[in-house]
C-alpha positions as CSV (number, residue, x, y, z in Angstrom):
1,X,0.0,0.0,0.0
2,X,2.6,2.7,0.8
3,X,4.4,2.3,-3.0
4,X,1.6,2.8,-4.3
5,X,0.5,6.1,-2.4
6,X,4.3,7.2,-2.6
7,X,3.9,6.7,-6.8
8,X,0.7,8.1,-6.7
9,X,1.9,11.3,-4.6
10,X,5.1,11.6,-6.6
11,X,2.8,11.5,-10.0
12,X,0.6,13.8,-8.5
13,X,3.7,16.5,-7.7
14,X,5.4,16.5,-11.2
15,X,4.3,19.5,-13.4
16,X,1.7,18.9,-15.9
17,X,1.9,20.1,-19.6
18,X,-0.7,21.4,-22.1
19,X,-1.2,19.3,-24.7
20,X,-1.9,22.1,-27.2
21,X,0.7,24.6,-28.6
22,X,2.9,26.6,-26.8
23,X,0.2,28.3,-25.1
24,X,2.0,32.1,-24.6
25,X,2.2,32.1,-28.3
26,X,-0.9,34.4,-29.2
27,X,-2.2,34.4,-32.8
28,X,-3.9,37.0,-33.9
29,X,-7.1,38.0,-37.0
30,X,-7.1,40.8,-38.9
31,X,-10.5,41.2,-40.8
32,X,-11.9,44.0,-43.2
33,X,-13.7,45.1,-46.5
34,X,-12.1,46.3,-49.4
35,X,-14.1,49.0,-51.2
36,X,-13.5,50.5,-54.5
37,X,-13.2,54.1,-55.6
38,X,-17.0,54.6,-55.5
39,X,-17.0,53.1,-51.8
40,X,-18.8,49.7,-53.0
41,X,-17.2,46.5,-51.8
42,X,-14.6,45.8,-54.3
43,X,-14.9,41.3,-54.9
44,X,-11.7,39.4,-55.9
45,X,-8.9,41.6,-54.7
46,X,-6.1,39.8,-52.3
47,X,-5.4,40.9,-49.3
48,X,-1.5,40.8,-48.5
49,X,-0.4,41.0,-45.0
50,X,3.5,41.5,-44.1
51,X,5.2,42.5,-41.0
52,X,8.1,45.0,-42.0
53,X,10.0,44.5,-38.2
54,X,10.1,40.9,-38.6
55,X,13.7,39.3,-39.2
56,X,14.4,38.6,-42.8
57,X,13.2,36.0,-44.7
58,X,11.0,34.7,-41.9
59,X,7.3,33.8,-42.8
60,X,6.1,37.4,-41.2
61,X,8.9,39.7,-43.5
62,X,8.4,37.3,-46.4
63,X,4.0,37.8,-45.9
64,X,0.7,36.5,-47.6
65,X,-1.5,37.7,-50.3
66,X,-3.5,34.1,-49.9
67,X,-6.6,36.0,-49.0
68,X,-9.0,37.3,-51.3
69,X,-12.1,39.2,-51.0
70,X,-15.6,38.1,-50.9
71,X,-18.6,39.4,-52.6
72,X,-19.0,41.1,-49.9
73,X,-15.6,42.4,-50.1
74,X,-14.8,41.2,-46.9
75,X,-11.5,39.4,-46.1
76,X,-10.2,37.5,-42.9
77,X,-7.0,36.3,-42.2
78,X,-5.9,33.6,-39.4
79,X,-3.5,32.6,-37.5
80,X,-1.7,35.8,-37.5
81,X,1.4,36.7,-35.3
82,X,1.5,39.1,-32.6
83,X,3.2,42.8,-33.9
84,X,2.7,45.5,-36.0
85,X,1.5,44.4,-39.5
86,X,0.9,46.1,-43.2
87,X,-2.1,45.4,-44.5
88,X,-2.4,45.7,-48.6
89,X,-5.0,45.4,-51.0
90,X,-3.9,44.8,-54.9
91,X,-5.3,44.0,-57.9
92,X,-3.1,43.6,-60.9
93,X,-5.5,43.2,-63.6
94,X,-6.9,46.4,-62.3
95,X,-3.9,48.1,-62.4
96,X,-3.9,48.0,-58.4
97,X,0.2,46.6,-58.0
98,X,2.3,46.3,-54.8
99,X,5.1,48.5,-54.5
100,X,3.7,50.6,-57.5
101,X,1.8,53.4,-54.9
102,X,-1.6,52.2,-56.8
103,X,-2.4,49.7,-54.0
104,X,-3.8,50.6,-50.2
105,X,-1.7,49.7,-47.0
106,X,-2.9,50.2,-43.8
107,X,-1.0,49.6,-40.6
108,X,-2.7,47.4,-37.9
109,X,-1.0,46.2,-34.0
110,X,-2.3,43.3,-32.9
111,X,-1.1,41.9,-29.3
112,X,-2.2,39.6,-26.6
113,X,-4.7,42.1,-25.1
114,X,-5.5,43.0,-28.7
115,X,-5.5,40.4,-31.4
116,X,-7.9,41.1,-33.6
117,X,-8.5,43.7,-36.0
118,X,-10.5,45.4,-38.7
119,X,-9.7,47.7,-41.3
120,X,-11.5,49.3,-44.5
121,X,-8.9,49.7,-47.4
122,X,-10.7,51.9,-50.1
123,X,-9.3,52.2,-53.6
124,X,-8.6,55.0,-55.2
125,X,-9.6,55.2,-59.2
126,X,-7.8,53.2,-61.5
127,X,-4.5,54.4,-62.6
128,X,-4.5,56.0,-66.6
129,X,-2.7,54.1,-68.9
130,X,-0.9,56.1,-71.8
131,X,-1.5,54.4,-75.6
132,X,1.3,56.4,-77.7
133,X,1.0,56.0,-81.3
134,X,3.9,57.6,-83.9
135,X,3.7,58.4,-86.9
136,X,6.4,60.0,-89.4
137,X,5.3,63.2,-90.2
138,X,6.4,63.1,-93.6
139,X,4.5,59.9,-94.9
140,X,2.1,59.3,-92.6
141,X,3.3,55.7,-91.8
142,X,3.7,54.6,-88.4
143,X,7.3,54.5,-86.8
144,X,7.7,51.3,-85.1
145,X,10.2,51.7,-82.5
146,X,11.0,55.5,-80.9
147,X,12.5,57.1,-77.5
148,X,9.8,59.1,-75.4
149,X,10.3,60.6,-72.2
150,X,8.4,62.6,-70.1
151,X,8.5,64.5,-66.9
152,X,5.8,63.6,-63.6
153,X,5.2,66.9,-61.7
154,X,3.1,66.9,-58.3
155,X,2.9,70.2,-56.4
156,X,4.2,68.4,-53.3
157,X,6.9,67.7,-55.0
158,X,9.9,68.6,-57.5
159,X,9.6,67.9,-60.7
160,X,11.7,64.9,-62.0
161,X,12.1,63.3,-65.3
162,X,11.2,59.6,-65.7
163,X,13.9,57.5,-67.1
164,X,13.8,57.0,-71.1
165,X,11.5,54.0,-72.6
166,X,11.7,52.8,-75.4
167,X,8.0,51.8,-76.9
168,X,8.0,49.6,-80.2
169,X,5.0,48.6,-81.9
């Protein structure tokens, strides 16, 4: 009788473990609605989230755009770490490209007293795209392959010329 109640008292003193995950690692959900430049939910535009602190080439710095938006133009994303994260809406065939200042970021914090939340990423309008045609002046016949250049100006800023492209059609 006394093994057994010295196992069972020795079993009952060791520490006991969770059987989930490491249980002070918080995840986090950021949720929101994408609307275009009219304010109406905007449907198929992915959602890219990336944490610009995190170390490089971790899963955080290296992000997500596996999220796409309903017809709702709701998105949610799980399982998200614990920080300060960019949220971006693009939509290439719309002209709505990362790292191009056509898409929307917003900045969201999410941490173990806080880790959810929501944000509203509005479109602005669709960028212009510039169809040049050339033709010689002389003959009328178009001029397949020429050098244009041009300069962007924005009162906020100095003007500045864009570098040379050369167009061929």
């Amino acid at each position: 009788m006394r093994p057994m109640l010295l196992t069972l008292l020795l079993l009952a003193s060791l520490p006991t473990f969770s059987q989930t995950a490491d249980s002070t690692q918080h995840e986090g959900t950021i949720t929101g609605t994408v609307l275009d430049e009219r304010g109406q939910p905007f449907k198929g535009v992915s959602v890219c989230t990336y944490m610009p602190s995190a170390p490089s080439g971790s899963k955080e710095a290296r992000g997500s755009c596996a999220v796409t938006t309903d017809e709702a133009g709701k998105f949610r994303v799980d399982h998200v770490a614990m920080g300060i994260f960019l949220v971006e809406a693009i939509k290439p065939d719309d002209g709505y490209i990362a790292f191009a200042g056509t898409s929307v970021i917003e900045a969201v914090t999410l941490t173990p007293s806080q880790f959810s939340a929501t944000v509203v990423l509005k479109l602005g309008p669709k960028p212009g795209v510039l169809l040049l045609s050339v033709k010689d002046k002389l003959t009328g016949e178009p001029i397949i392959g020429f050098l244009e250049s041009w300069e962007i100006t924005d009162s906020d800023i100095r003007p500045s010329t864009a570098p040379s492209v050369i167009l061929a059609f």
